[in-house]
C-alpha positions as CSV (number, residue, x, y, z in Angstrom):
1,X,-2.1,-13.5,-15.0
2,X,-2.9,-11.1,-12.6
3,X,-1.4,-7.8,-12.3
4,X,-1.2,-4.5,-9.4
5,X,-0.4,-1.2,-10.4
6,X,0.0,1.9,-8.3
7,X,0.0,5.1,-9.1
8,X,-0.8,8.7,-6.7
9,X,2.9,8.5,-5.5
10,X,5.0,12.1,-6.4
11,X,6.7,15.1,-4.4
12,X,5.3,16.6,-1.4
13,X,5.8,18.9,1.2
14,X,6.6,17.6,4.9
15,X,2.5,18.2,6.6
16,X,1.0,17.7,3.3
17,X,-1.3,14.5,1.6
18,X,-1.2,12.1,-0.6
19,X,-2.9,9.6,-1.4
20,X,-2.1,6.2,-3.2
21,X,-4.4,4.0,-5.8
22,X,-3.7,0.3,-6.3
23,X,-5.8,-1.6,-8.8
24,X,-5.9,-5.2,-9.1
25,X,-6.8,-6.8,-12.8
26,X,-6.5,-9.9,-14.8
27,X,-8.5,-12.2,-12.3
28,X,-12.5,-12.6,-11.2
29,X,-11.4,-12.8,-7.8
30,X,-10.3,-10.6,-5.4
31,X,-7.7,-10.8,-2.7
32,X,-8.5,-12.0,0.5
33,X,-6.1,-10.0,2.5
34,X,-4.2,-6.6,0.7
35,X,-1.7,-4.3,2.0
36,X,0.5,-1.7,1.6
37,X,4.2,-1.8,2.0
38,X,7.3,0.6,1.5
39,X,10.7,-0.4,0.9
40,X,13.7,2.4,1.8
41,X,16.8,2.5,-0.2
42,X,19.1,-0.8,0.2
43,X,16.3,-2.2,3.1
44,X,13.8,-4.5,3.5
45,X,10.5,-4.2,2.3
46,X,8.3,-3.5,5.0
47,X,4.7,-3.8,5.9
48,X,2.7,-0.5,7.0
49,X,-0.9,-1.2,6.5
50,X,-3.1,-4.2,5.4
51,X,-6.8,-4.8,4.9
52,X,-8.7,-8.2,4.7
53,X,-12.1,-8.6,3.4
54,X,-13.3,-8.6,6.7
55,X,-12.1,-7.3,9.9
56,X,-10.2,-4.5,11.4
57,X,-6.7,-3.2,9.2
58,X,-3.2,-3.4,10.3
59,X,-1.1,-0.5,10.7
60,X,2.7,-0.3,11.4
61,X,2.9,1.9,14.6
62,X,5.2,4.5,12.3
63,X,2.0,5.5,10.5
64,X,-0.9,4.9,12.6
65,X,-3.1,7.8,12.5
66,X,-1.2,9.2,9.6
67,X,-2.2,6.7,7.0
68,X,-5.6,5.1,6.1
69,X,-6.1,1.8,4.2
70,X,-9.3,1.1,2.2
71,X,-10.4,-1.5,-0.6
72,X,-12.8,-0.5,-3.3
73,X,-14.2,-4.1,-3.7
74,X,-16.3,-4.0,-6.6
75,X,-13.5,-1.8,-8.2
76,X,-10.6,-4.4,-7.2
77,X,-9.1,-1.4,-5.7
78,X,-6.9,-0.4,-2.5
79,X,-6.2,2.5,-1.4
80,X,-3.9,4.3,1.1
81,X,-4.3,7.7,2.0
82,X,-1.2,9.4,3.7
83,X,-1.6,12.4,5.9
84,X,1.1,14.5,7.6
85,X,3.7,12.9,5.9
86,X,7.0,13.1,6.9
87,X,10.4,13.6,5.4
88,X,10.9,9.9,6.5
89,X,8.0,9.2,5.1
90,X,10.0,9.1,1.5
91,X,10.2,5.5,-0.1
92,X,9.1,3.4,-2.8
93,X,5.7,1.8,-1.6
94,X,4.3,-1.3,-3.0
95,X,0.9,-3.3,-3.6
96,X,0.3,-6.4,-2.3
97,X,-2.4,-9.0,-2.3
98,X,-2.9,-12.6,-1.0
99,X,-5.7,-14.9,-1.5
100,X,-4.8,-16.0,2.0
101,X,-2.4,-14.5,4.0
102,X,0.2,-11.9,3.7
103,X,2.7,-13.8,6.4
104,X,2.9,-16.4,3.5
105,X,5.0,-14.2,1.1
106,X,4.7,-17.2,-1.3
107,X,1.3,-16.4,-1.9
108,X,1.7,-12.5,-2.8
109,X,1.6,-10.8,-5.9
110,X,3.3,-7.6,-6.5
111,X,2.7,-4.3,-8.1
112,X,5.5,-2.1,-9.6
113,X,6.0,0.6,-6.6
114,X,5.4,3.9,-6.9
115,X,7.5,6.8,-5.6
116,X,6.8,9.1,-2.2
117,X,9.2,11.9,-1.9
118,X,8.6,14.2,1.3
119,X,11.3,17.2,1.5
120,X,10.9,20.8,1.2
């Protein structure tokens, strides 16, 4: 069984920071390939950012140079920190992690979501 759980999500200002913790247990290994993704109400789930062991991340073009992806390896950890977030900025955003690629959605485990609200 292995399991994600975010957490750092809450209520911010438009400008301000957060950032986002996602921490991967139950297993020995570690994903190949994580990422980040945020779902608005009654759309898709979307990816934003993504990190594989190796190599240069992925970011959406609606938060490059806002957001920043990093993986904690020997912590099983990933990490996104949002900067100058915006009021459309506010959605659930989720964990994700494939021991191979996250274009094969078959392969990805999920963690629960966590909450970004941006207003004033």
């Amino acid at each position: 069984q292995v399991q994600l759980a975010e957490s750092g999500g809450g209520l911010v200002q438009p400008g301000q920071s957060l950032r986002l913790s996602c921490v991967a247990s139950g297993s020995i290994f570690n994903f190949h390939v994580m990422g980040w993704y945020r779902q608005y109400p009654g759309k898709q789930r979307d990816l934003i950012a993504s990190k594989a062991r190796y190599g240069s991340p992925y970011y959406a073009e609606s938060v490059k140079g806002r957001f920043i992806i990093s993986r904690d390896h020997e912590k099983n950890t990933l990490y996104l920190q949002m900067n100058s977030l915006k009021v459309e900025d506010t959605a659930v955003y989720f964990c994700g992690g494939s021991r191979s690629s996250l274009e094969d959605a078959s392969t990805i485990s999920w963690g629960q979501g966590t909450q970004v609200l941006v207003g004033p």
